[in-house]
N, C-alpha and C positions, 0 to 999 in steps of 0.2 A: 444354516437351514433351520426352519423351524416346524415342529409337524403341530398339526392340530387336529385332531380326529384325524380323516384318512386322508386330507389336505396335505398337500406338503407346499413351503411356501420357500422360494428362496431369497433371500435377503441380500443386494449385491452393496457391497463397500468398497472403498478404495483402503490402501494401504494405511491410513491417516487415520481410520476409523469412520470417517463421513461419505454419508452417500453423494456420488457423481452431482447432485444437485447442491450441496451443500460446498461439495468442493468449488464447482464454478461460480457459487456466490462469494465463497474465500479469497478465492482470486480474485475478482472483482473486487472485492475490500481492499485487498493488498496492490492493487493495480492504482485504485483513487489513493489510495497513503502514499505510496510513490509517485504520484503526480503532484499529492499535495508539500511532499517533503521539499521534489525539485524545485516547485513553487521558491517554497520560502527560503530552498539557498540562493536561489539565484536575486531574489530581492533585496537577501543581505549582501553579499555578493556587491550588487547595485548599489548600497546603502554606504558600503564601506568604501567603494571606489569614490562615489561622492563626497563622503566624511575627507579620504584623503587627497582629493580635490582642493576642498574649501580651509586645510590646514595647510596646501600649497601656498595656498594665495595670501593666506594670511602673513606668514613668512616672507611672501616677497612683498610685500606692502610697509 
């Protein structure tokens, strides 16, 4: 709480330290980085299934 003259004003926070609107922008950040991680396993993921595809083939040629 913080008083100012005969004001009193209350301040709310979460546990974290950030206020309710800072936190659901947080999450939001944390929500796109986790989209964007799965993103890019599942490409290599793709990438190596491919890779070891065309070292099949190579092989049997």
């Amino acid at each position: 709480m913080q008083e100012s003259q005969n004001n009193v004003t209350e301040v709310v926070t979460t546990a974290s330290g950030l206020t309710p609107k800072e936190e659901k922008e947080a999450y939001k950040a944390l929500e796109r980085a986790r989209k964007r991680i799965e993103k890019e396993d599942k490409e290599r993921a793709e990438a190596l299934k491919l890779a070891e595809e065309q070292a099949r083939a190579q092989i049997a040629q």
